[in-house]
ZAMARGU-4260 file (C-alpha; in steps of 0.2 Angstrom, whole numbers, plus 5000, padded with zeros to 4 digits):
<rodrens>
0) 5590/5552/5244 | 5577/5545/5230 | 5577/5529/5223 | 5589/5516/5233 | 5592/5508/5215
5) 5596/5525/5205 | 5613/5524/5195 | 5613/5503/5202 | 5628/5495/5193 | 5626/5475/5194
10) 5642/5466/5195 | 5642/5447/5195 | 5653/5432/5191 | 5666/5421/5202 | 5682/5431/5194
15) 5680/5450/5195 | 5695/5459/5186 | 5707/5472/5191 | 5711/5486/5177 | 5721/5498/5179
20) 5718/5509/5164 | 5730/5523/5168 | 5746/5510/5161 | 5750/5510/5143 | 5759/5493/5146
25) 5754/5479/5155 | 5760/5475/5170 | 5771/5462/5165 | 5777/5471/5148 | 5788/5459/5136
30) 5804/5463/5137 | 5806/5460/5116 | 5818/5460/5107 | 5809/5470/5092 | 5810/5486/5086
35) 5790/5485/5086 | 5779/5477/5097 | 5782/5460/5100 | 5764/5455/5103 | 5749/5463/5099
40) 5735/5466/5112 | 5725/5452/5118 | 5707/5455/5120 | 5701/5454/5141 | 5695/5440/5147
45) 5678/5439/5146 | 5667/5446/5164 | 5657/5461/5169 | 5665/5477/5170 | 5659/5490/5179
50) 5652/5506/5171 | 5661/5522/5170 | 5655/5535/5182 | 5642/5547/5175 | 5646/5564/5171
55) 5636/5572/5183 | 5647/5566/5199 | 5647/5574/5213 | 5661/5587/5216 | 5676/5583/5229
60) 5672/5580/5246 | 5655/5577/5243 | 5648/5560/5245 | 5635/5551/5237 | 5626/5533/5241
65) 5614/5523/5233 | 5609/5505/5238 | 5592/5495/5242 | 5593/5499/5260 | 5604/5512/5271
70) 5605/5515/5291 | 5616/5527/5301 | 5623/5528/5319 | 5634/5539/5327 | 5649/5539/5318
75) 5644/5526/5305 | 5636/5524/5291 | 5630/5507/5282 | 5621/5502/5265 | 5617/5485/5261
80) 5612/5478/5243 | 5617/5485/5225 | 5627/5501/5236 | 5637/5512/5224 | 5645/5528/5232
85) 5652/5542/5222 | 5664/5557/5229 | 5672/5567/5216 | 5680/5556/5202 | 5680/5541/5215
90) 5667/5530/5213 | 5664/5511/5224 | 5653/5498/5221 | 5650/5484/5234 | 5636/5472/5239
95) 5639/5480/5257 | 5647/5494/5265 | 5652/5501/5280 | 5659/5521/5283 | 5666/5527/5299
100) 5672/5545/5303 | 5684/5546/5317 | 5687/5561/5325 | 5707/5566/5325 | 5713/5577/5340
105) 5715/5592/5330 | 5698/5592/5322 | 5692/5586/5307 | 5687/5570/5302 | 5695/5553/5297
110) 5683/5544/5286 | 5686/5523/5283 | 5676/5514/5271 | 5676/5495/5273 | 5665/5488/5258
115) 5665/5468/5256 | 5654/5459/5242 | 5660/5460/5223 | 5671/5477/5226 | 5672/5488/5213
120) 5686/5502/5215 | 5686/5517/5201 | 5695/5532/5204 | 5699/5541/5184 | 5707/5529/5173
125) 5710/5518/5189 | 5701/5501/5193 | 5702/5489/5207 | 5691/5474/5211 | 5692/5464/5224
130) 5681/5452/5239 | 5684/5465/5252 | 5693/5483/5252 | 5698/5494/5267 | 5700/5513/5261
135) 5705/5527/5268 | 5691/5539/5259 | 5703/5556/5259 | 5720/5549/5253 | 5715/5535/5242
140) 5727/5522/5253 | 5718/5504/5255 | 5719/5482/5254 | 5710/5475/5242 | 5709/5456/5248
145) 5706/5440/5237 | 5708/5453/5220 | 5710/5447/5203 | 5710/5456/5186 | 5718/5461/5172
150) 5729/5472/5163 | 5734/5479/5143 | 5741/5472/5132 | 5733/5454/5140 | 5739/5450/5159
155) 5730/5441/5171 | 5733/5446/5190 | 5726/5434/5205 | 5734/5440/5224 | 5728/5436/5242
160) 5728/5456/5243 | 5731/5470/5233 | 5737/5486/5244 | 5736/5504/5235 | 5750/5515/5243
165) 5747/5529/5233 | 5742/5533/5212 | 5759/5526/5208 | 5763/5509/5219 | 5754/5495/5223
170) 5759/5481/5235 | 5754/5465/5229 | 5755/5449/5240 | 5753/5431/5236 | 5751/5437/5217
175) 5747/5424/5201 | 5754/5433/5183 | 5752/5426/5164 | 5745/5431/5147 | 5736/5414/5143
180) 5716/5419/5143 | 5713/5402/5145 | 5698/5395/5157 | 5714/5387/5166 | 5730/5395/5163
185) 5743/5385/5151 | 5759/5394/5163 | 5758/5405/5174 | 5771/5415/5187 | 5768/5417/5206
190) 5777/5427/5220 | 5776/5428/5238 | 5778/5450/5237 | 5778/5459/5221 | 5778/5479/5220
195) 5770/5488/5207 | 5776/5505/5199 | 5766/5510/5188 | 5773/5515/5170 | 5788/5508/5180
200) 5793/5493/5185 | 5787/5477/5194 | 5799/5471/5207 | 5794/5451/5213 | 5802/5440/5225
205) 5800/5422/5227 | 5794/5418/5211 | 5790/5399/5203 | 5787/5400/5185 | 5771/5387/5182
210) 5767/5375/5169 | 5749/5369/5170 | 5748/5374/5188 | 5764/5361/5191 | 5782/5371/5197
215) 5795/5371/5186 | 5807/5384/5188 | 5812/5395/5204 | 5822/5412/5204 | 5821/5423/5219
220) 5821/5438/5212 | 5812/5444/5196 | 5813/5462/5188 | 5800/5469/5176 | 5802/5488/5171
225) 5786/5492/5161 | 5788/5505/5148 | 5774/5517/5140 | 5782/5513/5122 | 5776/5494/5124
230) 5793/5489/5125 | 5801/5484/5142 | 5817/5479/5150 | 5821/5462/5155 | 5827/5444/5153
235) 5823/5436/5139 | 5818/5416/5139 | 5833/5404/5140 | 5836/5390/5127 | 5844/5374/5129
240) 5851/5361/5118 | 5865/5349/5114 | 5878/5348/5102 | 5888/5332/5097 | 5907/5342/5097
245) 5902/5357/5110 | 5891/5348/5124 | 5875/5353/5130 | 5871/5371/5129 | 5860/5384/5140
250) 5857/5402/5134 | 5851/5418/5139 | 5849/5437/5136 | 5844/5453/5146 | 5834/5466/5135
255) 5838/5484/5138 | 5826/5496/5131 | 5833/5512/5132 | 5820/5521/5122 | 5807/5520/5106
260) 5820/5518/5095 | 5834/5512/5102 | 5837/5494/5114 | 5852/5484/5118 | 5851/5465/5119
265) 5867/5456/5131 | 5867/5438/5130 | 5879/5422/5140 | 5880/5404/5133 | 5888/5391/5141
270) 5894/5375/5131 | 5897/5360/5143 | 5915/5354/5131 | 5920/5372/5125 | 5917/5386/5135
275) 5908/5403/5136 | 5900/5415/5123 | 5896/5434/5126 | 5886/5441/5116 | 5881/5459/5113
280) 5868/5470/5102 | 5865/5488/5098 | 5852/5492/5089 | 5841/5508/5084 | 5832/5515/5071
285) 5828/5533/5068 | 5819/5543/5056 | 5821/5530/5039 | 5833/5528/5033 | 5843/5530/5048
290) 5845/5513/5056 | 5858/5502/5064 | 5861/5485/5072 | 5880/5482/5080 | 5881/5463/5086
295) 5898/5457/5093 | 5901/5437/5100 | 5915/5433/5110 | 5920/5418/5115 | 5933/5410/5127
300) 5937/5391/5126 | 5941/5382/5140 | 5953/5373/5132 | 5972/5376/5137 | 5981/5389/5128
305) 5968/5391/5114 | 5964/5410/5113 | 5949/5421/5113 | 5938/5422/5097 | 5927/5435/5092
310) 5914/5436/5079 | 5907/5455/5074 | 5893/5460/5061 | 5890/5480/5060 | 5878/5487/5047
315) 5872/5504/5051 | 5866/5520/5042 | 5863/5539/5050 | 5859/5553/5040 | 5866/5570/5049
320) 5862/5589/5046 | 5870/5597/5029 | 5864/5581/5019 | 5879/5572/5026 | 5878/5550/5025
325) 5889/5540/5038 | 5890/5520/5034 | 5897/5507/5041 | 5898/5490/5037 | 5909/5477/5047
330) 5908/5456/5043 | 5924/5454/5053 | 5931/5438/5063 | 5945/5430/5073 | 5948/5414/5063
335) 5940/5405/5050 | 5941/5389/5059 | 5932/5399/5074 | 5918/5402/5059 | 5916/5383/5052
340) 5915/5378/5071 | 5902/5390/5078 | 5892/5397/5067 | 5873/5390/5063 | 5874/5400/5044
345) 5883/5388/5032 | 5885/5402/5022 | 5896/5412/5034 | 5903/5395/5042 | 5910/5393/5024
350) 5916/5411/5018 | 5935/5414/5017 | 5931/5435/5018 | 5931/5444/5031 | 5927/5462/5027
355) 5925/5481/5037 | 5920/5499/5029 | 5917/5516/5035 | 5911/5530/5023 | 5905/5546/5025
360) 5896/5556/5009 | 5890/5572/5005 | 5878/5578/4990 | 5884/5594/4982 | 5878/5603/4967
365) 5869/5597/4954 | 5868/5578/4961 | 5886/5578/4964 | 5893/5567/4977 | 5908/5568/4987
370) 5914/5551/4997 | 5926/5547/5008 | 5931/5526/5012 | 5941/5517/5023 | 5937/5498/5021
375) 5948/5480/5021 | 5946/5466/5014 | 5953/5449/5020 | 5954/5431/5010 | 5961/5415/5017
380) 5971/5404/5009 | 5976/5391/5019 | 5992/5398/5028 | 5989/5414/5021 | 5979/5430/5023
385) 5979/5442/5006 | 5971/5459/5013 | 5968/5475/4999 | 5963/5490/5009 | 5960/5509/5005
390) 5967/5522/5017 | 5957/5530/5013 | 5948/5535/4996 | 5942/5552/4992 | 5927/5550/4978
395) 5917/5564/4967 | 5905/5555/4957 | 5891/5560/4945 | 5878/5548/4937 | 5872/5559/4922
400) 5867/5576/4920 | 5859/5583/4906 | 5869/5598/4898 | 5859/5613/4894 | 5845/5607/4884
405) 5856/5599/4868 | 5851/5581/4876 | 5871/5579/4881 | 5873/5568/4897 | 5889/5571/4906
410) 5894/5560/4921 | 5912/5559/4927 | 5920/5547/4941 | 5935/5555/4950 | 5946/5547/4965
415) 5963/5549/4975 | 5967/5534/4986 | 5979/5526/4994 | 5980/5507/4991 | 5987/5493/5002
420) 5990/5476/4998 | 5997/5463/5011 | 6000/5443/5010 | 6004/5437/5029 | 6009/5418/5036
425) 5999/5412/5050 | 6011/5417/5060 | 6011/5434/5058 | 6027/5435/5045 | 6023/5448/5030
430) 6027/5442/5014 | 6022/5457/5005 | 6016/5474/5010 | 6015/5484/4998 | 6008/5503/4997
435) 6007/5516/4986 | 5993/5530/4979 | 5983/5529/4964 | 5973/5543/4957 | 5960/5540/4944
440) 5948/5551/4934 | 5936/5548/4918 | 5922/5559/4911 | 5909/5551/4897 | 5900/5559/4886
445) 5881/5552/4879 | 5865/5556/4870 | 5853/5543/4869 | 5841/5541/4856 | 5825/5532/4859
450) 5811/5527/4845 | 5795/5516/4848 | 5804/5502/4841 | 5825/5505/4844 | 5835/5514/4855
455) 5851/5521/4852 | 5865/5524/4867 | 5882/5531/4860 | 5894/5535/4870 | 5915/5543/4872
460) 5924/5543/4888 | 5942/5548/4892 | 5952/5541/4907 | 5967/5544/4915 | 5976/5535/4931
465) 5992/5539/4939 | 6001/5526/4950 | 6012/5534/4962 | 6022/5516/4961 | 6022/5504/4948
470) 6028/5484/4947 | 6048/5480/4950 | 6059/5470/4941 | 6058/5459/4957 | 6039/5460/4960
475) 6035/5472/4973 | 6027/5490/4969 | 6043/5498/4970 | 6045/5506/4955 | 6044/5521/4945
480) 6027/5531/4944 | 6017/5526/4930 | 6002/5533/4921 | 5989/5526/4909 | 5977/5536/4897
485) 5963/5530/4885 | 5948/5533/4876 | 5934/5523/4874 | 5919/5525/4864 | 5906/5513/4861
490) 5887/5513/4853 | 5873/5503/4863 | 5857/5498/4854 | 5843/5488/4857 | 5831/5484/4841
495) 5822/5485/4830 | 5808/5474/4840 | 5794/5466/4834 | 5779/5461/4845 | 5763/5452/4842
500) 5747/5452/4851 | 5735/5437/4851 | 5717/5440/4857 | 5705/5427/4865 | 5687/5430/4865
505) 5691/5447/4859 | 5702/5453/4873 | 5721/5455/4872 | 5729/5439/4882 | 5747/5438/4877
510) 5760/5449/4870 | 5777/5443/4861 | 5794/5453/4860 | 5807/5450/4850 | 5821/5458/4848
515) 5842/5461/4844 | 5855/5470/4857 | 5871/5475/4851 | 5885/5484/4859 | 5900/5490/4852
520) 5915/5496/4861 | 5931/5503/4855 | 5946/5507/4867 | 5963/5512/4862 | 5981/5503/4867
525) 5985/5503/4886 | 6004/5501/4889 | 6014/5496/4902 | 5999/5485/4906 | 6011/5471/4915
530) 6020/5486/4926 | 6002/5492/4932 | 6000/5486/4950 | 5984/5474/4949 | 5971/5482/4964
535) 5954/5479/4958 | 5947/5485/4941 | 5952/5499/4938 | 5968/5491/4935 | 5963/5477/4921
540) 5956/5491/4908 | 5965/5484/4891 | 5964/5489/4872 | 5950/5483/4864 | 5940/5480/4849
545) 5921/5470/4853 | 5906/5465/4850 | 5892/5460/4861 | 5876/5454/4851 | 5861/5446/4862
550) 5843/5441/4856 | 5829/5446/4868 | 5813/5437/4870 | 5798/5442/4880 | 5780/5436/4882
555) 5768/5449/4893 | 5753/5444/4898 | 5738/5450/4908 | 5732/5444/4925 | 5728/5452/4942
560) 5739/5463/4950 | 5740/5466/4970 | 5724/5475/4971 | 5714/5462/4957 | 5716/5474/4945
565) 5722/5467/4928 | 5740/5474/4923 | 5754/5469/4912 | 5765/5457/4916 | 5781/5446/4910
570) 5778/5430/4910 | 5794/5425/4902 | 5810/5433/4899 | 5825/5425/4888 | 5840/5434/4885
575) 5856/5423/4874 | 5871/5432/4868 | 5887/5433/4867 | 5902/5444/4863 | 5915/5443/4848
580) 5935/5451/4852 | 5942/5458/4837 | 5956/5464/4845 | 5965/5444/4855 | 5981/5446/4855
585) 5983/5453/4873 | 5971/5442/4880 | 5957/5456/4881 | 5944/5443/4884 | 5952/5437/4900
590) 5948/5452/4907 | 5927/5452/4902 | 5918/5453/4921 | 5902/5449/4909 | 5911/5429/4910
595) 5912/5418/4921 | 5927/5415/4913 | 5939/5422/4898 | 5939/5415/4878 | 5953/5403/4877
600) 5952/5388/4863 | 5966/5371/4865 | 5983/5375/4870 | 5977/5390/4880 | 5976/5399/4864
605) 5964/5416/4864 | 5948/5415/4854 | 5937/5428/4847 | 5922/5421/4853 | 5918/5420/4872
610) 5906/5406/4880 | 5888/5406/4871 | 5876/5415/4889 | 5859/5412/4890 | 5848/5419/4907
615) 5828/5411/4905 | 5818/5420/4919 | 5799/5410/4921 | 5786/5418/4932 | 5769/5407/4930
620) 5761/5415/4943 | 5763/5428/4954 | 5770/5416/4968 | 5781/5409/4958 | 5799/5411/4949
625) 5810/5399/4939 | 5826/5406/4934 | 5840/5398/4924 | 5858/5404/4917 | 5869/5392/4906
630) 5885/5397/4898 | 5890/5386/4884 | 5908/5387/4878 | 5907/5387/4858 | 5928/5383/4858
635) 5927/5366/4869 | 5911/5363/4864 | 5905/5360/4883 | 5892/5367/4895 | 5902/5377/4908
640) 5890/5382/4920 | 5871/5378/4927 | 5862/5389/4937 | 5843/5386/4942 | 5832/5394/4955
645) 5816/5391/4961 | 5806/5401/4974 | 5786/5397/4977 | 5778/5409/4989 | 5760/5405/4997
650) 5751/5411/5010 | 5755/5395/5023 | 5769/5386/5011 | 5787/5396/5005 | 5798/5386/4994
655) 5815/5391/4990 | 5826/5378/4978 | 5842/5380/4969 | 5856/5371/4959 | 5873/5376/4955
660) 5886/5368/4944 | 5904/5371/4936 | 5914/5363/4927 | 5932/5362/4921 | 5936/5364/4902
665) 5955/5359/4897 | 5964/5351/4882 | 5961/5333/4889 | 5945/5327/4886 | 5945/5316/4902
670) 5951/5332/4915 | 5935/5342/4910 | 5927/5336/4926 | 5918/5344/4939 | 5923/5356/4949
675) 5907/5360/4961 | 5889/5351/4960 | 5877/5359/4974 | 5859/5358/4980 | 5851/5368/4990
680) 5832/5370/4999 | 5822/5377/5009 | 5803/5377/5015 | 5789/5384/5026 | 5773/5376/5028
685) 5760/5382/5042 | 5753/5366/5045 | 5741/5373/5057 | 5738/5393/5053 | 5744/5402/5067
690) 5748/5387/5078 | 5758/5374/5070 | 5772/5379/5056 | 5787/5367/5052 | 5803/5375/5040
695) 5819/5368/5036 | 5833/5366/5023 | 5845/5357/5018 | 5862/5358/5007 | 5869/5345/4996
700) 5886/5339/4987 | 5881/5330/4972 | 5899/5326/4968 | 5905/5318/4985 | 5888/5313/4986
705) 5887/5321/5005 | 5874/5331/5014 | 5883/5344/5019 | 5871/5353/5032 | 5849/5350/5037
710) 5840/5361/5045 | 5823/5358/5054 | 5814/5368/5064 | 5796/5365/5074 | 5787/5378/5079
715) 5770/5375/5089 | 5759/5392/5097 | 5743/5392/5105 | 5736/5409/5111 | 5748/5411/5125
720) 5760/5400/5125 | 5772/5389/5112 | 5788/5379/5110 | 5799/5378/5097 | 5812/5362/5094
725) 5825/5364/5082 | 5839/5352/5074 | 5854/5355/5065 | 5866/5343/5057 | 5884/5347/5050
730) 5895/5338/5039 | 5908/5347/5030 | 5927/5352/5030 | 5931/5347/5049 | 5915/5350/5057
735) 5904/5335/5059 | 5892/5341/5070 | 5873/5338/5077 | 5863/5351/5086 | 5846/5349/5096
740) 5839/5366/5103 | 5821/5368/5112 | 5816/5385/5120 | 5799/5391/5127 | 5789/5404/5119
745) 5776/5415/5133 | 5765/5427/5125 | 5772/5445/5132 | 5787/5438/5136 | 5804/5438/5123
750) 5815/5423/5118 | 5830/5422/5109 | 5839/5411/5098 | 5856/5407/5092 | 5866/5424/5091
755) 5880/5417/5078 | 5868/5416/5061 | 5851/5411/5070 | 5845/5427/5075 | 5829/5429/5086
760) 5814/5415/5083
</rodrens>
């Protein structure tokens, strides 16, 4: 037989490890609730591995042993020191071994291997290591006893035994689990049975969930499907917390991953002084841009009498076959006092519109687009609901297209829709319903013009609308049909501009531009404007006669792009202008979206000059942006508005900053007060990179002098384990709130956050 310590393979080390190469998931796969992987592969704990079996193995039912010393009886065979045996694409390597034939009563032979001693089982893509092994040698059927190993993407396996039914199952009894690669295990799962099917499931009973060795939790059962996508079925980790006004909280979810590309997430709450939430996602994403994510909340209060609430946020996108678009876009809930109560957003807890569309569009020739809506929109005032909705509108629409070669840009905007408009009482009484069609059309006509230094944009347009309804004598849209025609021409121009380049140490640093923008635009008379139905604004088009003048400054400089490569750019940009209405006496300024509100001097009288608007935009480095808006009202002499952004964007700290304020211009000096003062922040610091990162926010009323909502969120992660502790304060309109939430974070393993306006940690 040669050499008893040809092809040797050495295998030492008190932890051998069990691999099982054939799974493209581990064998406790997260269920996560990611689209992509929710955490990259952990390298193998660090041990020999055996070597992979030479290409020049022996073919099937042959066998072949090495080892340091060999003996044979009659019906047994027995190598001792270094053995490896080889038969086909099996190979076993043990410090002892033992193989019997038994003759069966047909004829044949049964042959058994017992091998004890750093077993090392390898069968293809298969491997199995364990103190001592029992294997039947023709069908592959055996115990591996006292085994331990590993599995992709980064699971550690311990058992009392390990039996191989066939390629596709194992029985694993007395079995350890966890992703932590630490010399001793931060957590840790362990079950009395488990059953392994491979690119399966694993199926485990009597199970403790482990902290440091200590138990913690118990569940009976415990299901893990494991998926060749790297995306598995499961429960998710629950959270817990406490709220001041809804009680102490426990939440969990069940993550269903139905394919690649498509999962479903279900998720229970229970609030100790309020009740139950349900809570359900749909999610999938197809080939970009075709995406979508459907996520419903229902909740039932255990109050008395008090009735379900629901809370729904649809957004999804699908391209079909023929170049056809499907959208649809729902922000739609029960109450807004279920809103302020519930949800963790302080932008949705305090938005009066509630919204839902469904379109469908079509490109035809020559970039022309053919689109069909059916949306609503809801607004709360107080005791009052005012909903506008299109059932439905049918849209043609063309951007610009050049006709010929004469440098001619046509584009046209043509719809015929039917219009609702409803004011109804809290308790379901309408005030108003009224509905009528509307048909709309307008072509425009341009040929820019473009020099080094000015640009030149005319352009004429014609419109016609026909109102199958128009407004009463008594106020509703009961009266006659009504139409409405205009042209409108106007001459866009930005220029002459003037630059200058200054140099230092003979390269080009910084570039000035400076420059006008003027914009004139005539449209004729529009009568009947007070019997035109008031929908949106289409319906607000009046005669006019302006002038919108700006002056643009802009300083370019050089610096390094993404790639470190120098490029251009701004550094600053300052718009300020303004715009001038020839044409007052029908209040054609009051109608100018361009405001944030119309021209008018004392008395309410229309003026020709609308507030004074400057928009400074300051970016000192590429991390970095400071933006500013003002509007200055020339008539009152007073600042109406103050907007200024921050944002700060570095590799461990993200800064986010902004201010808003509005004030109130009237006759009396000592009314023009303010109307709304706000602050609001947020931040993201890695305090330790990769391991400990603390964010927050935080909203402010400058006028009643109030915090209206904090956020702070503490997020510690090691290489296989972490927590994160959150707390959330509330104080504005009826809520006066204080939230504490803490969940557990396992590597492999998926956790969930708050489903109303948290989203997933």
């Amino acid at each position: 037989m040669g050499d008893p310590r040809d092809n040797l393979t050495l295998v030492t080390g008190d932890r051998l490890r069990l691999l099982i190469a054939g799974l493209a998931l581990s064998l406790l796969a997260p269920p996560s609730p990611s689209l992509a992987q929710a955490h990259p592969p952990r390298k193998a704990r660090p041990g020999a591995a055996p070597r992979t079996p030479s290409p020049d193995a022996p073919p099937a039912g042959e066998i072949h042993i090495s080892a340091e010393s060999q003996g044979r009886d009659k019906g047994h065979y027995w190598a001792r020191g270094f053995v490896d045996l080889r038969s086909g694409e099996t190979r076993l390597q043990a410090d002892s071994l033992d193989l019997y034939e038994d003759e069966l009563p047909g004829g044949g032979v049964k042959r058994r291997i017992v091998a004890e001693g750093n077993v090392v089982f390898l069968q293809g893509d298969e491997r199995l290591a364990g103190e001592r092994v029992t294997l039947d040698a023709e069908t592959g059927h055996g115990t591996f006893e006292k085994a331990s190993g590993y599995v992709q993407p980064g699971v550690f396996v311990e058992a009392e035994s390990i039996e191989r039914l066939d390629p596709k199952t194992y029985r694993i009894r007395g079995g350890r689990f966890t992703s932590c690669a630490q010399p001793n295990p931060r957590w840790g799962l362990s079950a009395s049975s488990a059953t392994l099917h491979v690119d399966d499931k694993i199926t485990m009973w009597n199970v403790f969930f482990r902290v440091k060795d200590v138990p913690t939790l118990y569940m009976p059962y415990f299901y893990y499907p494991i998926r060749e996508d790297q995306r598995s079925t499961g429960f998710l980790l629950p959270h817990i917390g406490n709220s001041s006004t809804r009680g102490f909280s426990v939440g969990d979810g069940f993550f269903w991953a139905m394919g690649r590309s498509l999962d479903q997430t279900f998720y229970l709450d229970r609030y100790s002084k309020t009740g139950f939430g349900v809570g359900h996602e749909l999610r999938w994403a197809l080939q970009s841009p075709s995406r979508g994510t459907f996520r419903s909340y229902f909740f039932e209060p255990v109050a008395a009498g008090a009735s379900y609430d629901y809370d729904l946020d649809w957004k999804a996108t699908q391209y079909f076959p023929g170049r056809v678009k499907a959208s649809v876009n729902v922000r739609w809930f029960s109450t807004t006092q279920f809103q302020q109560d519930y949800q963790d957003s302080l932008n949705l807890a305090s938005s009066r519109n509630r919204r839902s569309s469904f379109s469908v569009q079509r490109t035809l020739f020559a970039g022309a687009l053919l689109q069909a809506v059916v949306d609503s929109n809801d607004v709360f005032f107080g005791d009052r609901t005012r909903s506008n909705r299109h059932l439905p509108t049918i849209r043609l629409t063309e951007s610009s297209r050049e006709l010929g070669r004469t440098g001619i840009n046509l584009s046209y905007d043509a719809r015929g829709e039917v219009l609702q408009r409803k004011v109804v009482l809290e308790d379901a009484t309408e005030l108003r319903n009224n509905q009528y069609s509307r048909y709309d059309v307008g072509p425009t006509l341009s040929r820019p013009f473009s020099l080094s230094f000015l640009q030149l944009d005319p352009r004429v347009s014609y419109r016609y609308t026909h109102w199958a309804s128009s407004i009463a004598e008594e106020g509703g849209v009961t009266g006659p049909a009504l139409d409405r025609r205009y042209f409108e021409s106007s001459l866009g121009a930005r220029g002459p501009t003037f630059s200058k380049v200054f140099v230092s140490g003979g390269q080009p640093k910084i570039k000035h531009v400076i420059g006008p923008e003027f914009t004139y635009t005539y449209r004729t008379a529009v009568e009947n404007f007070d019997l035109i139905p008031k929908f949106d604004g289409i319906d607000q088009f009046l005669g006019t006669n302006q002038v919108e003048y700006a002056l643009v400054n802009s300083i370019l400089v050089k610096r390094a792009g993404p790639t470190e490569k120098l490029a251009t750019s701004e550094l600053l940009s300052w718009r300020v202008g303004q715009t001038y209405y020839v044409k007052i006496a029908e209040g054609q300024n009051e109608f100018d979206p361009n405001y944030s509100s119309g021209a008018f001097g004392p008395a309410g009288v229309p003026s020709h000059l609308s507030p004074v608007q400057s928009r400074l935009t300051l970016k000192p480095t590429r991390e970095s942006s400071f933006e500013f808006d003002t509007e200055y009202d020339v008539n009152f002499k007073e600042f109406r508005t103050f907007t200024l952004a921050t944002t700060l964007r570095y590799p461990r700290v993200t800064f986010q900053a902004g201010w808003s304020r509005i004030k109130n211009v009237t006759d009396v000096e000592n009314e023009r007060i303010l109307s709304s003062d706000t602050i609001r922040g947020s931040a993201r610091f890695e305090v330790l990179p990769n391991r400990l990162t603390l964010d927050g926010g935080a909203d402010y009323n400058l006028l009643e002098k109030n915090l209206v909502s904090t956020r702070a969120r503490l997020r510690f992660g090691v290489q296989c384990c972490g927590f994160t502790v959150e707390t959330i304060r509330y104080d504005f309109n009826t809520r006066q709130e204080h939230q504490f939430r803490f969940s557990i974070e396992l590597a492999n393993i998926g956790s969930f956050g708050s489903f109303l306006g948290g989203g997933t940690p």
